[in-house]
N, C-alpha and C positions, 0 to 999 in steps of 0.2 A: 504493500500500500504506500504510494507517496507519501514522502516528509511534509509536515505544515498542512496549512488550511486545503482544503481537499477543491476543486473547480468543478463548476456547476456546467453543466451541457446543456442542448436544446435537444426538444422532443421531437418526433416525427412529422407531429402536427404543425408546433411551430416552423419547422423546416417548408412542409408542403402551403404554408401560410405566405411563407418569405417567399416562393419561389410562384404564388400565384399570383401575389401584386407587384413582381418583378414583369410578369410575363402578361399581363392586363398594363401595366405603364409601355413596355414596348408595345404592345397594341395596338395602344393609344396613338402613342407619340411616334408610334413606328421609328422609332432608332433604337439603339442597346441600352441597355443596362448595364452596372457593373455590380450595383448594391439594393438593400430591400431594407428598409423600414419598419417593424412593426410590433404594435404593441399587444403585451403577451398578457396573460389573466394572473400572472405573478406579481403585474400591478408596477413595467417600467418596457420603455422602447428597445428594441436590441437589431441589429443593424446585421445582415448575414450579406455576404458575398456569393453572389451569382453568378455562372458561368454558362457556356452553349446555349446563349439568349438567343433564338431565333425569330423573324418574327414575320409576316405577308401582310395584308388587309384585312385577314379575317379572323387571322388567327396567330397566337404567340407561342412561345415554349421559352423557359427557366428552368435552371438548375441548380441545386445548390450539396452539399456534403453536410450529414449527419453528423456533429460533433457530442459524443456524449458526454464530454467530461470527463472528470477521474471516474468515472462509474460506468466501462465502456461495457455496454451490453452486447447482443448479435447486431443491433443495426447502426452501429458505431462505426462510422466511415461510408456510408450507403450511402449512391447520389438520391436525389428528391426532386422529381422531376415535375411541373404542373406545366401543363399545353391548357391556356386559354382561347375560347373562342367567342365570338358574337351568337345569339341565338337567337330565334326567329319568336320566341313567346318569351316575356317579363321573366323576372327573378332571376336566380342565381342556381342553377343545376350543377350539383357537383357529384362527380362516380369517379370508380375505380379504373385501373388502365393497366398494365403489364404491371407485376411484380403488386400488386396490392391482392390480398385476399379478400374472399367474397363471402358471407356468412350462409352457412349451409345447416346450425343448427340453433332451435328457439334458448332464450337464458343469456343471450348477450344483451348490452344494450341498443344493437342495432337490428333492425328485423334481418330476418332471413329474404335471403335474395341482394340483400344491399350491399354497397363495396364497406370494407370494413375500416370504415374512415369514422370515429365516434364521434360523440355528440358535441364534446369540448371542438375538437378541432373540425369540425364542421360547422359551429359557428364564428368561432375564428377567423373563417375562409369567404364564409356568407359577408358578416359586417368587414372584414377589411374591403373585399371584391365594393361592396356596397358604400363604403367609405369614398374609394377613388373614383367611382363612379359619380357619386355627386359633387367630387369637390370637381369633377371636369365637368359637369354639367350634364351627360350622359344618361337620354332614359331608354336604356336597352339591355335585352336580358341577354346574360352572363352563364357557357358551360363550361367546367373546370373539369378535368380530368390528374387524377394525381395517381402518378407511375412510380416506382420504383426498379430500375431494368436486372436487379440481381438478385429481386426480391424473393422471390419463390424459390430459389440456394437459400439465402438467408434463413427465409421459414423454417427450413428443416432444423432447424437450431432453436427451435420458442418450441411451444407447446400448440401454436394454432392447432394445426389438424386435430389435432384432442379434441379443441375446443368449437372444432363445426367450421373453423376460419380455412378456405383452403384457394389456393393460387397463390401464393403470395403473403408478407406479411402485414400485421394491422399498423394503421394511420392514427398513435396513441397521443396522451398528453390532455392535462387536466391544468394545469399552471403554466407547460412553457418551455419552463426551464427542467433539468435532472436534474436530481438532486443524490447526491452520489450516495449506492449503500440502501437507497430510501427503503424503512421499510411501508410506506404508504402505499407504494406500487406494486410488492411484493404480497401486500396483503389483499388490495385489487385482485391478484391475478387469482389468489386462493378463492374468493368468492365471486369470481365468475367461474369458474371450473366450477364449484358446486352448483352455481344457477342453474349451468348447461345440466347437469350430469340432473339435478330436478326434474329439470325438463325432458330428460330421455326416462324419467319414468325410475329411476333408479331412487332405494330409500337406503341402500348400503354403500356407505362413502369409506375407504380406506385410505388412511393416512399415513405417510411417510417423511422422514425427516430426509430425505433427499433420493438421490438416482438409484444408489446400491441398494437402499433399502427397498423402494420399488422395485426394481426387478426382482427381490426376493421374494415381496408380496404378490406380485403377477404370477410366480410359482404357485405359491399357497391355496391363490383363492383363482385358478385359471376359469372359473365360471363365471366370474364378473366382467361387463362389461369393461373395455377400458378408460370410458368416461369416470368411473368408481374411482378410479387412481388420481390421488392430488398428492403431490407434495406440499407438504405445509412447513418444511423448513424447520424455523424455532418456533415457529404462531402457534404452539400447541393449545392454549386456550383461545384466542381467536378461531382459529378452523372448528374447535368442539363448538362455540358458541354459535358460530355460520350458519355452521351444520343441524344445530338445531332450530335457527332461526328456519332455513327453508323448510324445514321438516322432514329430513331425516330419521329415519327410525334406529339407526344402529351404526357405529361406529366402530372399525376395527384400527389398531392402531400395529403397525408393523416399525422394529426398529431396534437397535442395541444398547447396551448396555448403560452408555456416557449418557445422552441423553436421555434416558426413560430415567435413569435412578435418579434424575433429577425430578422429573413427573410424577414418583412415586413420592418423594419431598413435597408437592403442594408445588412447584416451581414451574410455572406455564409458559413462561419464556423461556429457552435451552438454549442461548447464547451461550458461549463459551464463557464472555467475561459477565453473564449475568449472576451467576451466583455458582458458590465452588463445591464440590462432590460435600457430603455430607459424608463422610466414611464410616462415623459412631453410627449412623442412621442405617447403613447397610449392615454395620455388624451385627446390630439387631437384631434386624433382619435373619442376619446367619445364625444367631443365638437361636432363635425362633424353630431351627430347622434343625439343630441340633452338633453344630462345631464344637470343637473343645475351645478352652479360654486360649491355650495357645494360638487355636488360628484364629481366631478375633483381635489376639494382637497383632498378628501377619496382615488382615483388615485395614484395623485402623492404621498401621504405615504404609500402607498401599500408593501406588504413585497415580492407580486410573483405575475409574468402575471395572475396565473390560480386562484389569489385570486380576481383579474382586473376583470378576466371572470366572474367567480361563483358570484362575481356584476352585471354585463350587465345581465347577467338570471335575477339576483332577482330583477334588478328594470326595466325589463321589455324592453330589445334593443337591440334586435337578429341583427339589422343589424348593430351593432359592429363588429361582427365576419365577417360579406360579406367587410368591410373594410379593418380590418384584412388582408384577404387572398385577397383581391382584389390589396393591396399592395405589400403581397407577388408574386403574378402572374406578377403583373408590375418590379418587381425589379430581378424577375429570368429571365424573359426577357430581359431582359435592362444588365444584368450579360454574358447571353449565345450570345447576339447580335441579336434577334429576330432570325423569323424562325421555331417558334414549337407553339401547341395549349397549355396552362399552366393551369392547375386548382390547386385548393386548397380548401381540405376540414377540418375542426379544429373539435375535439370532445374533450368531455370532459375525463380525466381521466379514468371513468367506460365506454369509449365507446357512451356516446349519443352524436347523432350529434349537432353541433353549426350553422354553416354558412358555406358557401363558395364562391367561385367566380370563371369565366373561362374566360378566355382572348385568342385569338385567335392575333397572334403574327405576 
């Protein structure tokens, strides 16, 4: 991670923003462009540089480069293409064009059928387009088309196709700006996945604290859809609380050792620097199951949960792990205010299973 104050990026949206009232002032004025103007819902003006300004009598094209910031995500570096034209009926129409995804399933916020250009940056696109239009005096309606030319490579790097989004990636941005690390957008992504995954009809959502644990879980429960599958990261009590806001009936939770013994703690954030293993707390635990006092001092100087665990195997007390996750089940219920079935399943690093527990709530 960069030394010092961390640098803020711009989003998709503002990019396709910058690059639409570059490409309506060429239009206009029919000569180039070099720069774009415009102000973001961050609440200040930000100034983006334009390139491959093209433009005829009826129609323009701009482009500009995704800069994400220190927080560079998949579309960190992506040109941002928008081809403005004149149109023959009022208002401002704006769709999708190469490399923008098209939504294909209900639980986003944009309907199905439509280019997956959201609501922020869609109005964004509307009032600036509408902006320059009047301060030129111009009453004529305005189609925007916003491409991306690498975008559909890109895709394979998000989660769209999961989430119903397919061609291409989506046209995001709620402020503007990135805000590097964010977890606001992080936490967006988790409740739209479950929206989707509502919306197909599904009431069993499994959660995972990242990639490896999902592929383990995609093992486990091969009957689920794989709308079912969310990574929830650290959000473990935002995602339970999501989850039962849509109404979900059951929660499986897949994952190891570091982060659940936290969960089993009452600890709903599993950041790393959020709070540090409890180790009296698992010895307990191990008490519980039957260790001698010798290995509970072994425990408590422990360097990591999953050194805790890789113990419990070798000296023979699998039903550590059903404690485990049986604490975890108690404590995300106790978290969401009952109401839902909770399971918890722990495996090891390479994927073998440990234990678990289900609690009916």
């Amino acid at each position: 991670m960069p030394e010092g104050p961390l640098r803020h990026g711009y989003t998709t949206g503002a990019c396709a923003t910058a690059c639409t009232k570059a490409a309506l002032l060429a239009l206009i004025q029919q000569q180039p462009v070099s720069e774009s103007t415009i102000w973001i819902p961050a609440g200040e003006w930000v100034t983006f540089q334009v390139h491959d300004v093209h433009f005829s009598p009826n129609e323009a094209q701009a482009a500009t480069i995704k800069d994400g910031g220190d927080d560079p995500d998949a579309t960190h570096g992506a040109t941002i293409v928008a081809t403005v034209s004149w149109a023959e009926t009022q208002g401002v129409d704006i769709d999708g064009g190469v490399g923008v995804g098209r939504v294909t399933k209900p639980g986003l916020p944009i309907p199905v059928g439509m280019a997956a250009i959201n609501p922020v940056p869609r109005q964004m696109i509307q009032s600036t387009v509408e902006s320059v239009l009047s301060e030129y005096g111009i009453e004529q309606g305005v189609k925007v088309v916003i491409s991306v030319p690498n975008g559909e490579e890109i895709a394979k790097k998000t989660l769209n196709a999961r989430l119903g989004i397919l061609g291409g990636i989506s046209i995001l941005g709620t402020r503007g700006i990135v805000v590097p690390f964010s977890t606001a957008s992080y936490r967006a992504s988790i409740a739209y996945a479950m929206n989707v995954a509502k919306e197909q009809g599904i009431s069993t959502v499994v959660l995972t604290t990242g990639g490896r644990s999902e592929k383990y879980a995609m093992k486990m429960f091969p009957d689920l859809p794989i709308e079912a599958f969310i990574e929830m990261g650290d959000f473990v009590g935002f995602s339970a609380k999501h989850a039962k806001r849509v109404g979900m009936k059951e929660i499986r939770f897949v994952g190891m050792m570091g982060k659940f013994s936290k969960v089993a703690q009452g600890i709903m954030m599993v950041h790393a620097k959020s709070a540090p293993i409890d180790f009296s707390f698992l010895a307990d635990l191990a008490r519980r199951v039957g260790v001698s006092e010798q290995q509970v001092e072994s425990i408590l100087s422990a360097n990591t949960a999953s050194q805790v665990g890789d113990w419990m195997v070798e000296w023979g007390y699998p039903q550590f792990f059903q404690e485990v996750a049986n604490s975890c089940c108690q404590q995300v219920l106790q978290h969401i205010g009952g109401g839902m079935r909770i399971a918890t399943y722990l495996t090891t690093l390479n994927g073998e299973y440990l234990g678990g527990a289900e609690i009916e709530g």
